[in-house]
FIKE-273556 format. One line per 3 residues: number of its first residue (from 1); their letters; for each residue x negated, y negated, z of C-alpha. Coordinates in pm, 1 decimal. Layout:
! FIKE-273556
NUM = A = X,Y,Z | ...
! end
This chain:
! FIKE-273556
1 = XXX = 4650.6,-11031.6,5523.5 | 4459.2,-10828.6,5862.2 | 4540.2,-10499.3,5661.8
4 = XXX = 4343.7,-10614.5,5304.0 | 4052.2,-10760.1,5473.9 | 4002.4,-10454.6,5697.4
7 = XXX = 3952.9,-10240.3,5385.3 | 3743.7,-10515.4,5261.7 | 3543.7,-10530.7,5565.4
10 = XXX = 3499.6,-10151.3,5576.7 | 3392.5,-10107.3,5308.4 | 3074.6,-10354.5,5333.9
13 = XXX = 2752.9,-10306.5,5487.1 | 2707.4,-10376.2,5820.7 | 2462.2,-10624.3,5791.6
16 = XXX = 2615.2,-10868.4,5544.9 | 2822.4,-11159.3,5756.2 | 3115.4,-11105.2,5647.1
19 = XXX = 3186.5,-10749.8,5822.7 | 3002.1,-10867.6,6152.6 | 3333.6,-10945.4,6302.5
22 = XXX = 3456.0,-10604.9,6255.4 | 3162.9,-10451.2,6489.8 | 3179.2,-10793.4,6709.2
25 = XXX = 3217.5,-10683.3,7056.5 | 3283.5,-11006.6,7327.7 | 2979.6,-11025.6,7614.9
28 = XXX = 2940.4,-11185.2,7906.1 | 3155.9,-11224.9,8202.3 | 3508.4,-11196.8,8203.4
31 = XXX = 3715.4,-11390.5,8386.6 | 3988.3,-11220.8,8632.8 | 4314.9,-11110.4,8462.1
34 = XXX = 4349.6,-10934.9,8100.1 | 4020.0,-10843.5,7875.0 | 4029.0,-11032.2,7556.2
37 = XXX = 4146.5,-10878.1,7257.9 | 3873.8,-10840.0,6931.1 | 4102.3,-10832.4,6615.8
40 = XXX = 3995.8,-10508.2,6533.9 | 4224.5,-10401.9,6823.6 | 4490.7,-10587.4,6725.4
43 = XXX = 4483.1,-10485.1,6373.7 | 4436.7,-10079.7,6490.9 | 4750.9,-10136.9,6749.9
46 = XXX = 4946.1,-10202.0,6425.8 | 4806.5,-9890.4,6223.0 | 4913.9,-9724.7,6578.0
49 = XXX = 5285.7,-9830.1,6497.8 | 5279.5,-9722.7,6139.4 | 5115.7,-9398.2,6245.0
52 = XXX = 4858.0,-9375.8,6030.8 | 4545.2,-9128.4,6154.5 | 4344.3,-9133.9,5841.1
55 = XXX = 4346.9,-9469.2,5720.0 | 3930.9,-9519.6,5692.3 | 3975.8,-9216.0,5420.1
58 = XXX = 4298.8,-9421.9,5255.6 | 4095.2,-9754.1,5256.8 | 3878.8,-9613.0,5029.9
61 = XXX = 4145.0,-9612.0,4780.9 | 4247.9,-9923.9,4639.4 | 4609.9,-9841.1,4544.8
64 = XXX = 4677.6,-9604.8,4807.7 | 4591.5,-9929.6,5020.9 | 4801.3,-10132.1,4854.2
67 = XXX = 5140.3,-9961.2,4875.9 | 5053.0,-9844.3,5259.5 | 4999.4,-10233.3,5302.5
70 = XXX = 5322.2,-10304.7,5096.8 | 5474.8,-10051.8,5347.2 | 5366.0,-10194.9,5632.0
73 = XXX = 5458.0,-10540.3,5533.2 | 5826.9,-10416.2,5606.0 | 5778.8,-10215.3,5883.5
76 = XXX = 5958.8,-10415.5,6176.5 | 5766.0,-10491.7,6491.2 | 5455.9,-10560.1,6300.3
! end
């Protein structure tokens, strides 16, 4: 699940591989037409819907993260 393995991520130093894709931000040139998306944004579009503000502070506790994740697992549109 996005939502678990964002807390997971977070939680890990920046250097280790693992959370890399979480600062990963695309270079180069972009072709003509939409930017690409990072999964980050994708996974902070559906925090968006749930409208959560503080959820860096609420990843930092594991069962708090669990039953927002539980929550969000029924939360239609996502």
């Amino acid at each position: 699940m996005p939502c678990e393995w964002l807390r997971h991520s977070k939680k890990m130093d920046q250097t280790r591989p693992a959370s890399k894709p979480l600062y990963w931000k695309p270079m180069g040139i972009r072709r003509v037409g939409r930017p690409r998306q990072r999964w980050q944004d994708n996974v902070l579009e559906d925090i968006k819907k749930v409208k959560l503000k503080n959820w860096k502070e609420i990843a930092k506790n594991r069962i708090t993260w669990r039953d927002l994740v539980g929550k969000a697992n029924t939360h239609k549109g996502l």
